[in-house]
DRENZADREN-922272 format. One record per residue: residue number from 0; residue in one letter; x, y, z negated of N, C-alpha, C in turn. Coordinates in steps of 0.02 Angstrom, whole numbers, plus 50000, padded with zeros to 5 digits. Layout:
residues N
+-----+----+-------+-------+-------+-------+-------+-------+-------+-------+-------+
|   i | aa |   n_X |   n_Y |   n_Z |  ca_X |  ca_Y |  ca_Z |   c_X |   c_Y |   c_Z |
+-----+----+-------+-------+-------+-------+-------+-------+-------+-------+-------+
| NUM |  a |     X |     Y |     Z |     X |     Y |     Z |     X |     Y |     Z |
...
+-----+----+-------+-------+-------+-------+-------+-------+-------+-------+-------+
//
This chain:
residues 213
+-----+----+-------+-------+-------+-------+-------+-------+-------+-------+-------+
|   i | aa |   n_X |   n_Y |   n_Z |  ca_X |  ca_Y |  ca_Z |   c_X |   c_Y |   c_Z |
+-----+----+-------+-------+-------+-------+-------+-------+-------+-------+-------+
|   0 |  x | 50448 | 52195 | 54797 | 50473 | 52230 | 54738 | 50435 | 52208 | 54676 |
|   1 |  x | 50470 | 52229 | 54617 | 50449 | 52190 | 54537 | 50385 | 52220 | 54531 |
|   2 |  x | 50368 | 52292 | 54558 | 50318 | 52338 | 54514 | 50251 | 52329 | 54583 |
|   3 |  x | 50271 | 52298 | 54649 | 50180 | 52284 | 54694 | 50176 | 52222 | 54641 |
|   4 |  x | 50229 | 52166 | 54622 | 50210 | 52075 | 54604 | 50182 | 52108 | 54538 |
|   5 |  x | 50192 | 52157 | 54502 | 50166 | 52156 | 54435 | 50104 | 52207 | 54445 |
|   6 |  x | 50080 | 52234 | 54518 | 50020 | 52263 | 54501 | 49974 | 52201 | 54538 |
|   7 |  x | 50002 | 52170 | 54572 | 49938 | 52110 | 54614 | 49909 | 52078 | 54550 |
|   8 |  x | 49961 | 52042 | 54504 | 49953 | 52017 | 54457 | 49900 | 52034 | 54408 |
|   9 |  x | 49924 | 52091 | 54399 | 49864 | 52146 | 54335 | 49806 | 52137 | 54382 |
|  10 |  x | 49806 | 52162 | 54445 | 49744 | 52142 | 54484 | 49688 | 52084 | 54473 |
|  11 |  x | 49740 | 52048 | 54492 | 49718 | 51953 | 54482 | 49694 | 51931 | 54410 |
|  12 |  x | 49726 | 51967 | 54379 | 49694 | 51938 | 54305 | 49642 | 51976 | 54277 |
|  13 |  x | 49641 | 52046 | 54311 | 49589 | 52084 | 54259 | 49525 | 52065 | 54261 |
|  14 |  x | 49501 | 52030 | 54314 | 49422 | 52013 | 54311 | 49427 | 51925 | 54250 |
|  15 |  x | 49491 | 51906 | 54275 | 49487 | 51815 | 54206 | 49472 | 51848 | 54148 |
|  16 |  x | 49507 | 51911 | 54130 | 49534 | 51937 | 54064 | 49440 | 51980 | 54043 |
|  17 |  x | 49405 | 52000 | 54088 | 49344 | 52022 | 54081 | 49288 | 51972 | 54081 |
|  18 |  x | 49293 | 51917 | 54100 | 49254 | 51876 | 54095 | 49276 | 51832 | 54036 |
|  19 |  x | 49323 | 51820 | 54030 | 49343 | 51812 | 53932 | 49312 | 51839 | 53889 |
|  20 |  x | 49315 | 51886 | 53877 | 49310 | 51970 | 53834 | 49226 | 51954 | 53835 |
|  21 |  x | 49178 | 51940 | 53889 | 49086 | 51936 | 53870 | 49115 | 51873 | 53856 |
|  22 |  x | 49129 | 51821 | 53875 | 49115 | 51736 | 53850 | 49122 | 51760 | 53779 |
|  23 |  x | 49161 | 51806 | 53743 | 49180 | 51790 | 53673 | 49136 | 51831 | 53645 |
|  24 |  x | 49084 | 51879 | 53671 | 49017 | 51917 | 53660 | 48958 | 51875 | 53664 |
|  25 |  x | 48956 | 51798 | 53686 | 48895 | 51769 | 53701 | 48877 | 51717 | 53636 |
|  26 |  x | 48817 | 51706 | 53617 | 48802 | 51633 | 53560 | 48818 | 51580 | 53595 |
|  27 |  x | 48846 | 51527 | 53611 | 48864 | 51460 | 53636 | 48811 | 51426 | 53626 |
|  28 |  x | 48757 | 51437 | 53565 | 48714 | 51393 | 53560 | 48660 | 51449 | 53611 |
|  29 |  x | 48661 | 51497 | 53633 | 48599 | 51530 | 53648 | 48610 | 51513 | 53740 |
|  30 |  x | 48596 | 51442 | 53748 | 48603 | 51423 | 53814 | 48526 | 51434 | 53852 |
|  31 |  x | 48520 | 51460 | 53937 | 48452 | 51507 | 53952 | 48425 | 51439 | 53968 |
|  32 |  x | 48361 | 51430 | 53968 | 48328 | 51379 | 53987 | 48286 | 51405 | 54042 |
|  33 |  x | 48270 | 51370 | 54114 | 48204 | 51394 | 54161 | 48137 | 51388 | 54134 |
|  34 |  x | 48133 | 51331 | 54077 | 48059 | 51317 | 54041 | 48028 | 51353 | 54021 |
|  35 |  x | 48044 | 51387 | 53962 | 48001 | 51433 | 53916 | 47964 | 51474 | 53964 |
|  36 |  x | 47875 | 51494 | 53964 | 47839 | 51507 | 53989 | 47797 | 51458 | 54075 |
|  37 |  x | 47843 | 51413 | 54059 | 47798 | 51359 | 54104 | 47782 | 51290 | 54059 |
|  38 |  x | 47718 | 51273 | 54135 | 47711 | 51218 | 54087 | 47749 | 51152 | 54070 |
|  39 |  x | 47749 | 51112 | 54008 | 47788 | 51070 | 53987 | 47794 | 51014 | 54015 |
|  40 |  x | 47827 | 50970 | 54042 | 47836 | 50927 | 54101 | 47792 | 50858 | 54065 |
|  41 |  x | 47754 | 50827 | 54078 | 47721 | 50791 | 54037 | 47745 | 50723 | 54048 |
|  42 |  x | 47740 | 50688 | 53980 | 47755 | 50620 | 53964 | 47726 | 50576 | 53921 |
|  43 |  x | 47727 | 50535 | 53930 | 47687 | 50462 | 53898 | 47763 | 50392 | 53870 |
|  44 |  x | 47761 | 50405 | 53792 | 47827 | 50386 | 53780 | 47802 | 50336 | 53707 |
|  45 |  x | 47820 | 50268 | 53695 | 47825 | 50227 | 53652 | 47821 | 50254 | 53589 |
|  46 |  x | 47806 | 50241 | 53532 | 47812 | 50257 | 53453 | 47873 | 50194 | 53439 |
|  47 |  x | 47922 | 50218 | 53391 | 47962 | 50179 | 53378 | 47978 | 50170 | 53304 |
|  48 |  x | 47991 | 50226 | 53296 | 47987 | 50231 | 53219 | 47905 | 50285 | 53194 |
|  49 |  x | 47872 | 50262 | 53152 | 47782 | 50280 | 53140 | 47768 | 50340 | 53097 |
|  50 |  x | 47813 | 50371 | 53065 | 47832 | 50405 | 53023 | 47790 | 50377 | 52969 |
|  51 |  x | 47758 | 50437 | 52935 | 47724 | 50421 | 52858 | 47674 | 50461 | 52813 |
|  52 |  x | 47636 | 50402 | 52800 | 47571 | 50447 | 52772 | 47521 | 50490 | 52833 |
|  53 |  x | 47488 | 50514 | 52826 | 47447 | 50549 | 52855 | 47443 | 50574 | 52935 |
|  54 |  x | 47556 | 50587 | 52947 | 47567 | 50593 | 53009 | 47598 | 50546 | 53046 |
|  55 |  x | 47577 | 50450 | 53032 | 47620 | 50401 | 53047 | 47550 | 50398 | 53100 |
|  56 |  x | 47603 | 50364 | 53151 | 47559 | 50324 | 53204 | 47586 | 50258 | 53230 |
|  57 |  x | 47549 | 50197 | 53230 | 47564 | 50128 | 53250 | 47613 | 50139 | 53290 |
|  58 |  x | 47672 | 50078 | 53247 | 47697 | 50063 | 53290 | 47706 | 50030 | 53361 |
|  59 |  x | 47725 | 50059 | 53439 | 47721 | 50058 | 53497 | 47653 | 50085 | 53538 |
|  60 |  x | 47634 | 50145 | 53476 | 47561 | 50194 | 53514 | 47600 | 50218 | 53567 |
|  61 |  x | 47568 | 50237 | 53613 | 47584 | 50293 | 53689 | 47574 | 50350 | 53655 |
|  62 |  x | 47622 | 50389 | 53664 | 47590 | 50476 | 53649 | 47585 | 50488 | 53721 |
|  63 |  x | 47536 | 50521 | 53731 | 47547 | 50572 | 53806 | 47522 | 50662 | 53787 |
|  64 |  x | 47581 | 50688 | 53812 | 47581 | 50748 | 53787 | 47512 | 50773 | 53827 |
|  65 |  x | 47480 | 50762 | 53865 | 47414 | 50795 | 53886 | 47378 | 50783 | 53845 |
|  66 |  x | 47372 | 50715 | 53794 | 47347 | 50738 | 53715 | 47344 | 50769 | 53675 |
|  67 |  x | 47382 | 50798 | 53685 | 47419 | 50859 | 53619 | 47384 | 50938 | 53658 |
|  68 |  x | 47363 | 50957 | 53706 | 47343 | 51004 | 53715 | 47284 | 51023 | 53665 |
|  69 |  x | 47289 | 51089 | 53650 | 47261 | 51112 | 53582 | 47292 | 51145 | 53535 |
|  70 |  x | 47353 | 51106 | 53544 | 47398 | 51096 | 53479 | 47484 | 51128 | 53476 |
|  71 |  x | 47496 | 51150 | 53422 | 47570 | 51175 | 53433 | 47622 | 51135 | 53425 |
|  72 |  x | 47648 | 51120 | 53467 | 47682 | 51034 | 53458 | 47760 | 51046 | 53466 |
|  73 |  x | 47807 | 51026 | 53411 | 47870 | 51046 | 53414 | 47891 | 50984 | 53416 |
|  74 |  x | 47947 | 50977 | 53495 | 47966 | 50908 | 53518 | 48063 | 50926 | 53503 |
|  75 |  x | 48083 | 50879 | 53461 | 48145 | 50882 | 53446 | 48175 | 50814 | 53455 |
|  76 |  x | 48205 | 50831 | 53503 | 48275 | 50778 | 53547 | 48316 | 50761 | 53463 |
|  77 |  x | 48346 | 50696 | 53479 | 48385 | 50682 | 53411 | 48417 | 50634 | 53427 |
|  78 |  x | 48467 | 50589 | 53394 | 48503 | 50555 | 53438 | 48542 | 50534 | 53357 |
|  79 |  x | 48546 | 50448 | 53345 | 48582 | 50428 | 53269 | 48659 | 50450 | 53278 |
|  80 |  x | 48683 | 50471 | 53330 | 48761 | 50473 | 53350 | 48773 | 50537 | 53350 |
|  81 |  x | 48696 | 50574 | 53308 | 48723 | 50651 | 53317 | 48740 | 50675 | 53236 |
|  82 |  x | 48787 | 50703 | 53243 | 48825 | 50737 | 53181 | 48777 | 50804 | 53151 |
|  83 |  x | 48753 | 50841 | 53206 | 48729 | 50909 | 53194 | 48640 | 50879 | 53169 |
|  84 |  x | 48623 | 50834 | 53212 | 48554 | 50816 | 53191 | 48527 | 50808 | 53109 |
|  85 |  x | 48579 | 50777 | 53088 | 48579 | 50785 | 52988 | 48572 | 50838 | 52974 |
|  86 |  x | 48588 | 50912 | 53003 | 48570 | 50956 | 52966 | 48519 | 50998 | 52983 |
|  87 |  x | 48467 | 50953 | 53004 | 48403 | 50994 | 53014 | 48349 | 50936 | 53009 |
|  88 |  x | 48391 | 50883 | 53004 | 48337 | 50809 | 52972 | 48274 | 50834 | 52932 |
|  89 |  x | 48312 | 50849 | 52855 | 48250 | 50848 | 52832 | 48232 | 50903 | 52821 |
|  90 |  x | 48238 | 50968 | 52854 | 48184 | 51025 | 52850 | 48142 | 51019 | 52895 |
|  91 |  x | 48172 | 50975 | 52958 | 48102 | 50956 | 52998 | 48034 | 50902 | 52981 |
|  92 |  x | 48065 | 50869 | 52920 | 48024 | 50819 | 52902 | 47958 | 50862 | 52858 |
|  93 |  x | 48011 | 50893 | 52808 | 47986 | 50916 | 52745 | 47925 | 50999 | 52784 |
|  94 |  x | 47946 | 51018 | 52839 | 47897 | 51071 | 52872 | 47824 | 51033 | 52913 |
|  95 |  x | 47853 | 51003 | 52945 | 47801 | 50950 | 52972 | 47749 | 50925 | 52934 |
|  96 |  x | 47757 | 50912 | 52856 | 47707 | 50887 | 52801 | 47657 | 50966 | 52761 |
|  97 |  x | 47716 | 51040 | 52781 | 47686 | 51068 | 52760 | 47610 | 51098 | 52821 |
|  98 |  x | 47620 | 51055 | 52859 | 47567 | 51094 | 52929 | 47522 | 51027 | 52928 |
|  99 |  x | 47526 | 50992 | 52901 | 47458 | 50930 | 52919 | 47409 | 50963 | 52885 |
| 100 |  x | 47339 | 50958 | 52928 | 47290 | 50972 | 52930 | 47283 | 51042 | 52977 |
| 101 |  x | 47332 | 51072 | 53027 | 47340 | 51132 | 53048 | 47345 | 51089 | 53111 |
| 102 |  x | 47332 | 51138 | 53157 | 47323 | 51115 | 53238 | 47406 | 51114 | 53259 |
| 103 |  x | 47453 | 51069 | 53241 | 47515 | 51060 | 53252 | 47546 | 51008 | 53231 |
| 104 |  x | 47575 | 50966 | 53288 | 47617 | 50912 | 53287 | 47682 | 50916 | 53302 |
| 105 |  x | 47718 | 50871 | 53274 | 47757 | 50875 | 53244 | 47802 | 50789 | 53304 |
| 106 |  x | 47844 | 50805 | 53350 | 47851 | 50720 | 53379 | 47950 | 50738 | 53412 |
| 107 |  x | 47995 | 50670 | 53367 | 48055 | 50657 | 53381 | 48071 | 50619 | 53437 |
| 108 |  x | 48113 | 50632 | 53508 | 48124 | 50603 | 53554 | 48182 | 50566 | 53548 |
| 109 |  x | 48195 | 50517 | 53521 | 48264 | 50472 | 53536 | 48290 | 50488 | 53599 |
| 110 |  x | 48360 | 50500 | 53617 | 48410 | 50529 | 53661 | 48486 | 50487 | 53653 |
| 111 |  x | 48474 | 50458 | 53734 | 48518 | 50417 | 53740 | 48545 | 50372 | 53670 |
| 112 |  x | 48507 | 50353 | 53668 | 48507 | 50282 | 53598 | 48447 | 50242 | 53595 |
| 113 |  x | 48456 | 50210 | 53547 | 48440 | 50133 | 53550 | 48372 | 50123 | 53492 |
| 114 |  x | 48320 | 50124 | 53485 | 48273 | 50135 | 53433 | 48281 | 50074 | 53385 |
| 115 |  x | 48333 | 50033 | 53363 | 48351 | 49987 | 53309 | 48395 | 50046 | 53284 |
| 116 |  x | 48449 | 50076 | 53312 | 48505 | 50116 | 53278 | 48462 | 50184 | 53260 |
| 117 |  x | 48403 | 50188 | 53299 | 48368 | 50271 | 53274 | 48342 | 50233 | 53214 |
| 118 |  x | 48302 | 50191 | 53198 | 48257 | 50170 | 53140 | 48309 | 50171 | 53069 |
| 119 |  x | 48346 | 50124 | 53100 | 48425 | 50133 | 53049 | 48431 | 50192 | 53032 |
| 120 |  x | 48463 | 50254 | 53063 | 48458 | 50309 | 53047 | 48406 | 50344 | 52999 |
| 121 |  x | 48350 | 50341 | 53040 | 48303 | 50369 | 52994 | 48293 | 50338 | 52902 |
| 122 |  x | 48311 | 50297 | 52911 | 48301 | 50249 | 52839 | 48358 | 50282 | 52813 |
| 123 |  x | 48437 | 50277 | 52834 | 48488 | 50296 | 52794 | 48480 | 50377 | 52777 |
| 124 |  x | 48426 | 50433 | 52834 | 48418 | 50500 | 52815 | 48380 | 50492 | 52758 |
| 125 |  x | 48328 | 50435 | 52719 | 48270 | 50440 | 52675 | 48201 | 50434 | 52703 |
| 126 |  x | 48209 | 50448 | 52770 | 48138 | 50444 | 52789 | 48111 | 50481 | 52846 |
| 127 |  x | 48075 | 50479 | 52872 | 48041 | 50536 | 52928 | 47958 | 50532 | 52926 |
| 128 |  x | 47946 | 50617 | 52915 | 47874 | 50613 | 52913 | 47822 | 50611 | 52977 |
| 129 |  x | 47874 | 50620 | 53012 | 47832 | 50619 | 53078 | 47841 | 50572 | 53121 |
| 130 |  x | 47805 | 50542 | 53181 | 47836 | 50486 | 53213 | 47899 | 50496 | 53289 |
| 131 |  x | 47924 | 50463 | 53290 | 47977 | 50468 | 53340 | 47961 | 50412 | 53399 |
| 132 |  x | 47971 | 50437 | 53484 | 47992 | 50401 | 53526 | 48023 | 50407 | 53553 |
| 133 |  x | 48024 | 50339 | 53595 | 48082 | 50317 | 53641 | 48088 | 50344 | 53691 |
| 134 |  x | 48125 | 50371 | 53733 | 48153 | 50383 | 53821 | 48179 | 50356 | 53845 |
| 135 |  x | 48181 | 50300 | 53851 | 48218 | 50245 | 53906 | 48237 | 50291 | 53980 |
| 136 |  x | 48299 | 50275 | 53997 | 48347 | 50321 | 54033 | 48357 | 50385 | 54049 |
| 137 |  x | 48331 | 50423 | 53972 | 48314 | 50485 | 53971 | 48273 | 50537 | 54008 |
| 138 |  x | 48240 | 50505 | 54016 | 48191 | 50522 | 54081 | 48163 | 50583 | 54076 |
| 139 |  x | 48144 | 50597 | 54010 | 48103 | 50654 | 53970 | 48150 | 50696 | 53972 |
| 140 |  x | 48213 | 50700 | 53933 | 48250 | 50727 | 53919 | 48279 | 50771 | 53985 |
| 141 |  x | 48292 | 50735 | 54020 | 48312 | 50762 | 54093 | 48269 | 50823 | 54133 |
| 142 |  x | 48181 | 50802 | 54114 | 48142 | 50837 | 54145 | 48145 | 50898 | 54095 |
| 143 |  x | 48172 | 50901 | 54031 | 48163 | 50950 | 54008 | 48232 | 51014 | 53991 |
| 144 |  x | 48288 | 50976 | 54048 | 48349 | 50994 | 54048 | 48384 | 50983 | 54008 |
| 145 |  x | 48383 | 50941 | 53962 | 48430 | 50938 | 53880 | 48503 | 50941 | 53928 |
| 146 |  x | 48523 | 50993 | 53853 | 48601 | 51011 | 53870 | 48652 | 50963 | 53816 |
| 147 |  x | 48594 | 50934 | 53769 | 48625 | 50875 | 53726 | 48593 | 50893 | 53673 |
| 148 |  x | 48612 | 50855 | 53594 | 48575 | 50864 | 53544 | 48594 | 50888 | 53484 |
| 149 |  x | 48555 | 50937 | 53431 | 48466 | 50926 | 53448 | 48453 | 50982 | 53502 |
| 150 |  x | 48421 | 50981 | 53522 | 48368 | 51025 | 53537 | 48288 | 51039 | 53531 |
| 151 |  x | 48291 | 51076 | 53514 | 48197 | 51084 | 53495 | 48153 | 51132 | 53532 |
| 152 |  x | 48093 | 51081 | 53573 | 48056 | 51141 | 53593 | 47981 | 51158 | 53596 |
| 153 |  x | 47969 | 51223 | 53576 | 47904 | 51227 | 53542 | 47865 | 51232 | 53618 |
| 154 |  x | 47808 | 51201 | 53632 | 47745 | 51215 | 53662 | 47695 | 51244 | 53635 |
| 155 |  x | 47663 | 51281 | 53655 | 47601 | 51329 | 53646 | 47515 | 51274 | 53667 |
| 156 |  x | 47468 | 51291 | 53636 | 47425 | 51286 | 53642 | 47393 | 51275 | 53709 |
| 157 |  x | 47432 | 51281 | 53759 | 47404 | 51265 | 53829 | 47458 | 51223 | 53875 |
| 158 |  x | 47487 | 51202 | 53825 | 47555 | 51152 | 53856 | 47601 | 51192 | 53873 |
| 159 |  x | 47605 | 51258 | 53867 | 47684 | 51292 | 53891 | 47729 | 51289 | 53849 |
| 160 |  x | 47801 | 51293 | 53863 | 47851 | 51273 | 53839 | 47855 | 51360 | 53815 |
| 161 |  x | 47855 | 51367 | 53751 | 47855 | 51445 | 53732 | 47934 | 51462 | 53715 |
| 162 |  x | 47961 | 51397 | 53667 | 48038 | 51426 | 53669 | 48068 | 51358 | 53637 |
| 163 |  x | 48135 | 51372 | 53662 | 48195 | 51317 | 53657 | 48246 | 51344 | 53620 |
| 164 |  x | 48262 | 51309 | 53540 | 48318 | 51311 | 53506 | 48358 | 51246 | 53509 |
| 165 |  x | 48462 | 51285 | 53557 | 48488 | 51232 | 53545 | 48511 | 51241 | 53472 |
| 166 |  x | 48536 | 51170 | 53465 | 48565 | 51160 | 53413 | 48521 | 51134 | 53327 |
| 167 |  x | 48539 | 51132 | 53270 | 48505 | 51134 | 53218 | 48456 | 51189 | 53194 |
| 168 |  x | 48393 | 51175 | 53191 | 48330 | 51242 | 53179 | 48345 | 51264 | 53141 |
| 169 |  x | 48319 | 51325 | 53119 | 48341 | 51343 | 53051 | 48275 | 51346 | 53036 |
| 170 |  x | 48271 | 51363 | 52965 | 48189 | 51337 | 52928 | 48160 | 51436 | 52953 |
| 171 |  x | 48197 | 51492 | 52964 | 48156 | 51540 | 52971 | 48126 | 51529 | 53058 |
| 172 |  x | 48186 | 51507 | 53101 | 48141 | 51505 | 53158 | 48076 | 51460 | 53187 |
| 173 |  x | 48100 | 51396 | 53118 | 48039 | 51348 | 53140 | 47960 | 51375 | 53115 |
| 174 |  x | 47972 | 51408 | 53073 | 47917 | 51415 | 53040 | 47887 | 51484 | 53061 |
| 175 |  x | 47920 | 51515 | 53088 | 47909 | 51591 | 53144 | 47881 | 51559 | 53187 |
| 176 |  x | 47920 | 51542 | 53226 | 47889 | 51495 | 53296 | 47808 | 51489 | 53297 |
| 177 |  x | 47818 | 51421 | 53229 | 47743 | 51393 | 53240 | 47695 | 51436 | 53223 |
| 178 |  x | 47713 | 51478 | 53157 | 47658 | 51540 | 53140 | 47629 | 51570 | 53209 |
| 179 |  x | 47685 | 51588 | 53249 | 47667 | 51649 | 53278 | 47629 | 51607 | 53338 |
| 180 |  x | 47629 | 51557 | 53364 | 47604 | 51509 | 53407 | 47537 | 51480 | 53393 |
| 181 |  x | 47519 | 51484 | 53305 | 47461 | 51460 | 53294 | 47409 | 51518 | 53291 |
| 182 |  x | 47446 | 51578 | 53285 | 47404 | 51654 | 53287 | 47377 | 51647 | 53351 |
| 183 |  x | 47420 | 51644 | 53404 | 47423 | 51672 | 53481 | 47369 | 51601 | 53506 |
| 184 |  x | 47369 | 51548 | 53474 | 47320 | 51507 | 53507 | 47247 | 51513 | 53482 |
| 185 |  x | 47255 | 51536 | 53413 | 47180 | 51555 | 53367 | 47150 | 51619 | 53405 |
| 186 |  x | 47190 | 51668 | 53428 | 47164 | 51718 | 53451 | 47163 | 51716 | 53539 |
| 187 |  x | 47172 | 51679 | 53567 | 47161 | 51653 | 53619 | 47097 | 51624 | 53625 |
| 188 |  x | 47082 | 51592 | 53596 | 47033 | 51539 | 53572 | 46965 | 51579 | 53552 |
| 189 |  x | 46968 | 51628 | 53517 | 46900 | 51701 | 53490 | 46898 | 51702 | 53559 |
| 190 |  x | 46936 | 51739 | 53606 | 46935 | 51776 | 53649 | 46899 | 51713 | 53705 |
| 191 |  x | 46900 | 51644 | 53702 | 46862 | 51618 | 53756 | 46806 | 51609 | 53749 |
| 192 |  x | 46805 | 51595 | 53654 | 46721 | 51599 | 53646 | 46679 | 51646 | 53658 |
| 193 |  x | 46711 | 51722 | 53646 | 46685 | 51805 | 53664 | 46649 | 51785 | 53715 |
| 194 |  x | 46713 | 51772 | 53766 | 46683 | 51785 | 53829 | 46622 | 51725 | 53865 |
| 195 |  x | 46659 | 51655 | 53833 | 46575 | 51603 | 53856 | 46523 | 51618 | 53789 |
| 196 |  x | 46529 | 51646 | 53766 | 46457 | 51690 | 53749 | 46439 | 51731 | 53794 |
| 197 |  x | 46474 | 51777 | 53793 | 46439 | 51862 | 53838 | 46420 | 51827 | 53893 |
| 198 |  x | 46439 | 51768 | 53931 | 46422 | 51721 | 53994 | 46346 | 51717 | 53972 |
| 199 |  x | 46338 | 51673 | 53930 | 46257 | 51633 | 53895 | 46228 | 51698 | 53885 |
| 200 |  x | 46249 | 51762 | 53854 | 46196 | 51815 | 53858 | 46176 | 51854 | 53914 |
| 201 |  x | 46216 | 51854 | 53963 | 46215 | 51856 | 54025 | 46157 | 51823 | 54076 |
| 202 |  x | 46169 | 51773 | 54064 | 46137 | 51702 | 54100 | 46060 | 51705 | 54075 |
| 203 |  x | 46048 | 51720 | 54003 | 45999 | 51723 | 53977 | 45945 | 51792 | 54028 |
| 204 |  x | 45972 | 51826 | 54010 | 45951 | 51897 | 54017 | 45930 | 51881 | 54103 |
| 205 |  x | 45970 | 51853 | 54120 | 45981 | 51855 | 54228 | 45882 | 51811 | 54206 |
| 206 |  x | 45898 | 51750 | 54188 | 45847 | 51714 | 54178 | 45755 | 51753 | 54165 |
| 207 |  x | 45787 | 51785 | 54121 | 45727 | 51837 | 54093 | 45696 | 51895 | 54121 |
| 208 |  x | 45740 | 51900 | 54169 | 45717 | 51957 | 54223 | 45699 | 51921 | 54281 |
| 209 |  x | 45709 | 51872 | 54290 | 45665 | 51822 | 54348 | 45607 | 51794 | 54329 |
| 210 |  x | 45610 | 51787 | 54275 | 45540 | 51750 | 54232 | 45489 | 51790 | 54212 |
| 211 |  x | 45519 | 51834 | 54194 | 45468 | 51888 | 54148 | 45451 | 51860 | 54107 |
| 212 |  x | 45504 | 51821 | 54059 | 45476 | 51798 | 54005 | 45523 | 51825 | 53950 |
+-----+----+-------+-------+-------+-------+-------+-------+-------+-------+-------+
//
């Protein structure tokens, strides 16, 4: 009969028709990552383009991110074939110059492309202040799940991956981010000296009651 085929139906569709209804409640760019709060998968990757001034490094240095521990290091995937990457070009350049001399680096991963067509790029954007490398068969990129580009992701002071923005940054989250990353590592940092002090006054004292001196 017309009225079981038109209730199976309503049946059959009401969960497509509910899972529509959240897809069109969700950010598209707010894709979940497993990273944030572990540590950052480490790599050792070419300099290709050196950036400039103060934060350039020879061209074909090794970075290896176990260098960078210390430091608040915002790694942004980029790619010359990306449309969206222009619009966060140069607030990433122009933020990056405002943190030199601050415990934070600043390093561009070429993604799936060619570092003659990235250099190109960078020249036709005006410039890049920071330096960029290579990933030969995306190797990096993979370990860090890229869902494509840009993506940007901040590490913390002990190599953890603290948080992942897809898409173009915006200048309030980059500069939140790193603030709040360079607090959380400065006050991390009191708190180890506190305590390898109270150790040495400790140690002292243990000493002084064995000595009697």
């Amino acid at each position: 009969m017309n009225w079981k085929r038109a209730t199976i139906a309503a049946a059959t569709a009401a969960p497509v028709i509910g899972l529509l209804a959240w897809g069109m409640t969700r950010d598209p760019n707010n894709i979940p990552s497993p990273l944030p709060g572990r540590e950052a998968p480490a790599f050792q990757l070419a300099v290709f383009a050196p950036g400039q001034g103060e934060l350039r490094r020879p061209m074909g240095d090794t970075v290896r991110l176990a260098s960078l521990r210390g430091q608040v290091v915002v790694l942004n995937f980029w790619a010359s074939w990306c449309l969206a990457c222009r619009d966060e070009h140069s607030l990433l350049s122009m933020v990056a110059q405002e943190y030199i001399g601050k415990p934070v680096t600043f390093l561009g991963v070429l993604y799936n492309d060619v570092p003659d067509k990235g250099r190109a790029w960078i020249a036709e954007m005006g410039g890049q202040s920071y330096p960029s490398v290579d990933d030969p068969g995306a190797r990096v990129a993979i370990d860090y799940g890229l869902y494509g580009v840009p993506e940007t992701f901040f590490l913390d002071v002990n190599g953890r991956v603290a948080y992942k923005n897809t898409g173009p940054v915006t200048p309030t989250v980059l500069r939140r981010k790193i603030d709040s990353l360079m607090v959380a590592g400065a006050a991390a940092g009191a708190a180890k000296g506190a305590g390898d002090s109270a150790k040495a006054d400790a140690a002292g004292k243990d000493v002084k009651a064995r000595t009697g001196r």
